[in-house]
C-alpha positions as CSV (number, residue, x, y, z in Angstrom):
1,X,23.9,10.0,-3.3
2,X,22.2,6.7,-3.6
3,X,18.8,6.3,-5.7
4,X,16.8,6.3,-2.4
5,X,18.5,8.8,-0.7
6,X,17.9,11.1,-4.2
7,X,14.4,10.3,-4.0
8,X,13.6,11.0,-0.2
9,X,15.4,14.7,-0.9
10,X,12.6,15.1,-3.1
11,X,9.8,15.2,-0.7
12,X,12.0,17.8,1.3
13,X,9.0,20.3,0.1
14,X,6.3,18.2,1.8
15,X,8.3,18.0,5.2
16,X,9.4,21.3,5.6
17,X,6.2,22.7,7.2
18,X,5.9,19.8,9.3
19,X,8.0,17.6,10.8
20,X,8.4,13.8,9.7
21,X,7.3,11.6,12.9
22,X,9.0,8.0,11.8
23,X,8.8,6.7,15.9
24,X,6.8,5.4,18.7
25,X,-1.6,20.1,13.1
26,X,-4.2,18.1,11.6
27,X,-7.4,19.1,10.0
28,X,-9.6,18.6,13.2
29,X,-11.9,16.7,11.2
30,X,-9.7,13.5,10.9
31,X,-11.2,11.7,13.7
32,X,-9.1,9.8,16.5
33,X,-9.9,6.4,17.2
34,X,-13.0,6.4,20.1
35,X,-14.2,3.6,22.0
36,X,-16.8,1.6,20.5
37,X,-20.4,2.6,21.8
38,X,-22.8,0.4,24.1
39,X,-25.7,-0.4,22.3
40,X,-29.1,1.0,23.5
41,X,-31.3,-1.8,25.5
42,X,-34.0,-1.2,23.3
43,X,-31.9,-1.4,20.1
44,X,-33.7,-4.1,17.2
45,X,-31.3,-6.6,16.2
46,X,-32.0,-7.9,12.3
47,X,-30.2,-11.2,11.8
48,X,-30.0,-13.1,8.5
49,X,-28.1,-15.6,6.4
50,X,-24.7,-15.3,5.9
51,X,-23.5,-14.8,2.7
52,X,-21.7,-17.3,0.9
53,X,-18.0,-17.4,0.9
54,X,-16.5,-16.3,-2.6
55,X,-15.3,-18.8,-4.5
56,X,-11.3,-19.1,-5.5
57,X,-11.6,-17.5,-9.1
58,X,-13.4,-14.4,-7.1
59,X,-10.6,-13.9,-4.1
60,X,-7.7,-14.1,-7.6
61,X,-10.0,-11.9,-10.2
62,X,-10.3,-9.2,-7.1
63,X,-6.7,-9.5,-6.1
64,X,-5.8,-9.2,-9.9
65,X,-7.7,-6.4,-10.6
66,X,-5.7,-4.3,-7.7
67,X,-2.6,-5.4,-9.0
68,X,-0.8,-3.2,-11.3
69,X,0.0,-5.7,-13.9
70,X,-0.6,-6.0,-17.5
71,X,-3.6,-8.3,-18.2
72,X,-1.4,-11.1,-19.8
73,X,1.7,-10.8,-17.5
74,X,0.6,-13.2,-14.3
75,X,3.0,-15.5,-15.2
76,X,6.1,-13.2,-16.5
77,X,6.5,-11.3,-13.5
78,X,6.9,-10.8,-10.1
79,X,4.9,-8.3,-7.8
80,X,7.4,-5.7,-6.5
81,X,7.6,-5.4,-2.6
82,X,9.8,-4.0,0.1
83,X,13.0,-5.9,0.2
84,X,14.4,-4.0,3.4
85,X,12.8,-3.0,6.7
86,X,10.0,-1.2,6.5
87,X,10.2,2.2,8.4
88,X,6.7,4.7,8.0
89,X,7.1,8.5,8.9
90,X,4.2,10.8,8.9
91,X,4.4,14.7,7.8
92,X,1.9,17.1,7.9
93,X,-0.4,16.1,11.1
94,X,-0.2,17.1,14.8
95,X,2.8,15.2,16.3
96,X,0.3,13.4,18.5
97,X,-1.7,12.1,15.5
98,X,1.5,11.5,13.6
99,X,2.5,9.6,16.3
100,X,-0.6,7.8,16.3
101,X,-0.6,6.5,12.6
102,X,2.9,5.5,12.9
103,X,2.0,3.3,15.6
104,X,-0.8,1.7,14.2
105,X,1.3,0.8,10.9
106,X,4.5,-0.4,13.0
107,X,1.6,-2.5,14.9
108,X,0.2,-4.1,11.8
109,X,3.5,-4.6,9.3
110,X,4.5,-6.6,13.0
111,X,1.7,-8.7,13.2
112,X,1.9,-8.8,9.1
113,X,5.5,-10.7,10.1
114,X,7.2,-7.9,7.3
115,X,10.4,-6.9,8.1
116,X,9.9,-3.7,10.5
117,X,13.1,-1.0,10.9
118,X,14.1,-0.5,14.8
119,X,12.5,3.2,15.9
120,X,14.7,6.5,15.2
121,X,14.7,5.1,11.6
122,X,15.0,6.9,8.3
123,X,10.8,6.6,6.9
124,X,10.6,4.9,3.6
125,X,6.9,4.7,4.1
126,X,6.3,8.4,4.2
127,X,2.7,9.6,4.3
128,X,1.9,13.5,3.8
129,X,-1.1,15.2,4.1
130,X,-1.2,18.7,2.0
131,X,-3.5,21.0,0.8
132,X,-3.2,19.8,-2.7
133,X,-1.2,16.7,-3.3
134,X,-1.4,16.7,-7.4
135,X,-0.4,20.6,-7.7
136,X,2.2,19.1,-4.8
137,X,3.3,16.6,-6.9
138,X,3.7,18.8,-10.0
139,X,6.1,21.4,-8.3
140,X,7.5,18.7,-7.3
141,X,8.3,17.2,-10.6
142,X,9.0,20.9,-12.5
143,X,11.7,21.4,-9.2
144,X,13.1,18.1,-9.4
145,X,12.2,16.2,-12.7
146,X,15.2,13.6,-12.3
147,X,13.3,11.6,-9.6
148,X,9.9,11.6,-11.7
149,X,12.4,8.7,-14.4
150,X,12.0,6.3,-12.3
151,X,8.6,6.3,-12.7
152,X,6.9,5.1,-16.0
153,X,5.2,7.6,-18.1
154,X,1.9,5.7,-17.2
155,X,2.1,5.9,-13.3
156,X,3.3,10.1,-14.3
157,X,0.7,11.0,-16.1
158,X,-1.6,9.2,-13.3
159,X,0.1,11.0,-10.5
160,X,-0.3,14.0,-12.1
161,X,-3.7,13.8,-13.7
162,X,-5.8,11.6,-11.3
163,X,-8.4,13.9,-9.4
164,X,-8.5,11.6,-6.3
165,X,-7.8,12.8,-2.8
166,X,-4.8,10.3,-2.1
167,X,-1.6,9.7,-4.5
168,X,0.6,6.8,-4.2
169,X,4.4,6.6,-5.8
170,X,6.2,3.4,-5.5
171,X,9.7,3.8,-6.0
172,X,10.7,0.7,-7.5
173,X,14.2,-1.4,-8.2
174,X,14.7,-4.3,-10.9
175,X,17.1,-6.7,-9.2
176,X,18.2,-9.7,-11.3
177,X,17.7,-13.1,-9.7
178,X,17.5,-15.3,-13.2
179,X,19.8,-18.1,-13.7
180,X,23.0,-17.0,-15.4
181,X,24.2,-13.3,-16.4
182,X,21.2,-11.0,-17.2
183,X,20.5,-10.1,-21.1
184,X,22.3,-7.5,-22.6
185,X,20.7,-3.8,-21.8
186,X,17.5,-3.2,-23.8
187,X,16.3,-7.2,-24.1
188,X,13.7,-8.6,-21.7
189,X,14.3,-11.3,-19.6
190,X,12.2,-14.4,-20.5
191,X,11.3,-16.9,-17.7
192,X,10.9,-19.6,-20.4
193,X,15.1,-19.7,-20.0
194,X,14.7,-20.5,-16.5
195,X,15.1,-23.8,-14.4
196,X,11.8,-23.0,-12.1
197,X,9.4,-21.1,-14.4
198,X,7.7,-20.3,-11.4
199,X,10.9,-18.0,-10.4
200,X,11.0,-14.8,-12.4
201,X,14.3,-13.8,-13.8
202,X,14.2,-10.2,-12.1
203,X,12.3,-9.3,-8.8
204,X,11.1,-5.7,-8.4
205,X,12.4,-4.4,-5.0
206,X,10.3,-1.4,-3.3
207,X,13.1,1.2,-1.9
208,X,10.7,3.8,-1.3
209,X,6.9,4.7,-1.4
210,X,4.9,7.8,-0.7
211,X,1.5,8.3,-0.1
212,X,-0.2,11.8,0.1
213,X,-3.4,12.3,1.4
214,X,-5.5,15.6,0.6
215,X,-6.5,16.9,3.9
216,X,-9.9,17.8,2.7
217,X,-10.8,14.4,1.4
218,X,-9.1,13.2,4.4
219,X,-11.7,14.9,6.1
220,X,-14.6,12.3,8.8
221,X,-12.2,9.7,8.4
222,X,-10.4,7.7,11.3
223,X,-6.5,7.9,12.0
224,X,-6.8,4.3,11.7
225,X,-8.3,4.1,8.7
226,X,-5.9,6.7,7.3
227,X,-2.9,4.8,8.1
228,X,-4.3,0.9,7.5
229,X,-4.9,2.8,3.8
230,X,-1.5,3.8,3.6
231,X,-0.1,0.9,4.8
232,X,-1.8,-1.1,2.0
233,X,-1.3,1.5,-0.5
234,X,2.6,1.8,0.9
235,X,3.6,-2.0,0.8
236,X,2.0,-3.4,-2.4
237,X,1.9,-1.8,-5.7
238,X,-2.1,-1.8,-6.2
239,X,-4.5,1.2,-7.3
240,X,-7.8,1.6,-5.7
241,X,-10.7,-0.9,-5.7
242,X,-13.7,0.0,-8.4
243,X,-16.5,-1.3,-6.0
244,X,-18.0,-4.1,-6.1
245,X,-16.1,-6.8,-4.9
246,X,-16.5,-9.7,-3.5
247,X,-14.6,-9.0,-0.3
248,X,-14.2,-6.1,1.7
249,X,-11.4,-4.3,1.4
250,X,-9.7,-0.8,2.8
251,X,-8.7,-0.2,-1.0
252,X,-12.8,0.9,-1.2
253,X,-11.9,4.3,1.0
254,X,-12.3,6.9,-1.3
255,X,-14.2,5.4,-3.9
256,X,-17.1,7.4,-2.8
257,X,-19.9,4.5,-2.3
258,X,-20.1,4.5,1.5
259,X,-20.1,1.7,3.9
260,X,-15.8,2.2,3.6
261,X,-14.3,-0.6,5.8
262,X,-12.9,0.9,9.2
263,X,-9.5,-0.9,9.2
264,X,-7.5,-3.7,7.2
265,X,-9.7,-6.3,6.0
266,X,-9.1,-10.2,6.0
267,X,-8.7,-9.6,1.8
268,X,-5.8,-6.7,2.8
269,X,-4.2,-8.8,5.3
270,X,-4.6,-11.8,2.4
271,X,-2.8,-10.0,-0.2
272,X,-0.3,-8.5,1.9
273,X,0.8,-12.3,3.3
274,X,0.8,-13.7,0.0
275,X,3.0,-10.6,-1.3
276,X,5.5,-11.3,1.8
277,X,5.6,-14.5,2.9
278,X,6.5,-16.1,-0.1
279,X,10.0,-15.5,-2.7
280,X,10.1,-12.1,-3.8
281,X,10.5,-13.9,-7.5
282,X,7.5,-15.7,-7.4
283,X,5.3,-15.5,-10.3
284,X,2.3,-12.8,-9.6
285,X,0.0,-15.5,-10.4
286,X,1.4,-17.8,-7.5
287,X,0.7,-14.6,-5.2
288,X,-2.4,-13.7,-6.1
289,X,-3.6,-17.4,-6.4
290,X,-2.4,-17.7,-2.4
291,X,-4.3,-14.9,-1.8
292,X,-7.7,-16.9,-0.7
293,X,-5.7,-18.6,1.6
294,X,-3.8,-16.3,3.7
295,X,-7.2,-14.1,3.4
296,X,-8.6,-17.3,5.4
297,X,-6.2,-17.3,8.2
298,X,-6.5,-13.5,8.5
299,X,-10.0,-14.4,9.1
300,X,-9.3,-16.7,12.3
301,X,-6.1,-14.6,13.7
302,X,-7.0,-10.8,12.2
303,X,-4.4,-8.5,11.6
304,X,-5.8,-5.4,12.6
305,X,-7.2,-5.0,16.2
306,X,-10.0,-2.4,16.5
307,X,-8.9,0.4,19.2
């Protein structure tokens, strides 16, 4: 049984009581997408100045501060990402809201241009929404505690500790792509040996990722934001946004401050371009540099289309 195929057997507990919709009952409280409402005649309309832009060092600090990378290691690695299609799967929702969410991710990793898997797939973006997805995660890793070493003990003890309603587990590869033979087992790589120091000697390959939601915290949210969340969460390898940032982004859903975006932001749609559209062995800090400019052409042609 290959590493994935181990891994997805894992998360047999979280599918059993519902099944896994990967093609195109929830908590009622997860709202569908409604049409937006006409505004009253007599409605007052405030206008003022528009903000200015944020500079380049603000769109890179913000992007950097999502990125789970050391804080001296923009230039030593690359930023893992899917290398195959992509192929989401919801468990744990009505089948009609399942179907839903899967849509709206297969919509946007399409318009995203990111490899997308044909339909009657095998998910590798599975989403799951339980009861209780850190006392979920810990049967999980007392039943099947071979799958939980291919995390490190940093990104365990998260999982496992963190009291937030969503928890995300990238499942992660190291593929070598360094000029000559790779060092000998225990030695790290060193892009200073390289002919394009700009090219990492190893690129981190997502095979997997899941994302569990808690259905209460879950709870007055949209299907579309619920699913342009995961699909953030599901094809980078970022952990929540703090507040405060210069840009909007979906990363803000749960951070408890209000005024949450409603779907993929032009920052989102940024990052995830940047992450994609260039060599999966770029240096991070060549991807999160680009970030300001993909997160400009989101702006003119946006990503995700309001239902």
């Amino acid at each position: 049984m290959t590493g994935l195929a181990r891994w997805l057997a894992g998360f047999g507990a979280i599918c059993a009581a519902a099944p896994l919709v990967a093609q195109s009952a929830p908590p009622t409280e997860i709202s569908a997408p409604q049409p937006d409402a006409q505004p009253a005649s007599d409605d007052i309309v405030v206008t003022g100045k528009h903000e200015r832009a944020p500079t380049a060092k603000q769109v890179y600090d913000q992007a950097k501060s999502i990125t789970r990378i050391g804080p001296h290691e923009a230039y030593l690695v690359a930023l893992p990402r899917f290398w195959g299609p992509i192929c989401p799967g919801v468990a744990g929702l009505r089948t009609d809201y399942a179907e839903a969410m899967v849509e709206r991710m297969r919509e946007t990793i399409a318009r995203l241009k990111i490899p997308l898997a044909r339909e009657n797939c095998t998910a590798n973006l599975v989403v799951a929404f339980t009861d209780d997805g850190r006392s979920l995660l810990a049967d999980l890793k007392r039943d099947r505690p071979e799958i939980f070493h291919l995390l490190s003990p940093a990104e365990q003890a998260e999982l496992l500790s963190d009291p937030a309603p969503v928890h995300v587990w990238n499942n992660i590869a190291m593929r070598w792509t360094g000029a000559g033979p790779p060092p000998p087992r225990g030695l790290k790589a060193s892009v200073w040996g390289q002919l394009n120091r700009n090219a990492m000697p190893e690129s981190y390959d997502m095979v997997g990722a899941l994302v569990v939601f808690d259905r209460d915290g879950a709870k007055g949210m949209t299907l579309d934001q619920l699913a342009d969340y995961a699909t953030m969460r599901g094809l980078s390898h970022t952990r929540p946004a703090q507040g405060g940032q210069p840009m909007a982004t979906i990363l803000s859903l749960f951070d408890g401050a209000g005024g949450s975006p409603d779907q993929l932001t032009d920052f989102d749609a940024g990052y995830l371009r940047s992450l994609y559209w260039s060599v999966p062995n770029a240096s991070a800090a060549k991807k999160l540099v680009d970030v300001q400019h993909w997160a400009e052409q989101a702006a003119k042609e946006p990503v995700a289309v309001k239902r």
